[in-house]
C-alpha positions in Angstrom: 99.8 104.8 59.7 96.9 106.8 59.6 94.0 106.7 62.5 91.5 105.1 60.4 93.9 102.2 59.8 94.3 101.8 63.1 90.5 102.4 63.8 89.9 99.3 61.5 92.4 97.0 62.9 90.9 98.0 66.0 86.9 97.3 64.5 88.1 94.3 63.6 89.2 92.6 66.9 86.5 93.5 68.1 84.3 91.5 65.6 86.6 88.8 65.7 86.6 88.4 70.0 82.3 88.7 69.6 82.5 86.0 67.5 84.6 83.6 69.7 82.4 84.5 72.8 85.3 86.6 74.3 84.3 88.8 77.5 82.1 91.5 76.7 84.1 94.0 78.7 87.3 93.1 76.2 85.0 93.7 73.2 83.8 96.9 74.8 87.5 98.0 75.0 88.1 97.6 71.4 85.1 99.4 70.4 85.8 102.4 72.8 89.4 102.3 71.0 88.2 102.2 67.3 85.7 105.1 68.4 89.2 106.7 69.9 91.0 106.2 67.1 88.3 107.2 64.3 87.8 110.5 66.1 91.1 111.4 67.8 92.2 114.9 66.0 95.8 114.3 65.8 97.9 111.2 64.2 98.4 108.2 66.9 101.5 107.7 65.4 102.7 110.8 65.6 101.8 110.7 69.6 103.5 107.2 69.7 107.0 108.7 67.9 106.7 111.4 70.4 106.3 109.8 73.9 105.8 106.1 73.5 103.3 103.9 74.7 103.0 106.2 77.7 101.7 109.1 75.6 99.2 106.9 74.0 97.8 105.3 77.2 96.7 109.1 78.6 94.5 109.1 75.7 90.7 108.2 77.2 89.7 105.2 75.5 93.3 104.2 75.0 94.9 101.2 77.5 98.0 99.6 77.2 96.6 96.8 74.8 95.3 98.9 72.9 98.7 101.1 72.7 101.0 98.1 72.6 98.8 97.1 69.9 98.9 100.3 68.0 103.1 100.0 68.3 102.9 96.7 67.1 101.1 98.6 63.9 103.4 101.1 63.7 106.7 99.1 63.9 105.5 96.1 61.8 102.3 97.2 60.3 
């Protein structure tokens, strides 16, 4: 799964959590993640295959949502 995939997922909770009236903190996470994700230089999933959800999370702008939610991507897409 490529970054911008991931980025777009990512782009796309945030609209979604706006729209309910979710916390604006949340929604700030998930935009801080797609920006992450959009601009990160190597492959999230290559990170993920090498050191888990642990590797992902020392990623600024990456949190464990965000990472279990990028597993969740890579393992069931």
């Amino acid at each position: 799964m490529q970054n911008s995939e991931i980025a777009k997922v990512f782009h796309e909770i945030a609209e979604l959590l706006e729209v309910s009236g979710e916390n604006i903190f949340k929604i700030r996470a998930f935009e801080k993640a797609t920006q992450t994700a959009e601009s990160y230089s190597e492959n999230l999933e290559d990170i993920y295959k090498k050191g888990g959800i642990k590797a992902l999370e020392e990623i600024e702008g990456i949190g464990l949502s965000t990472a279990e939610i990028i597993e969740d991507l890579i393992k069931h897409g």
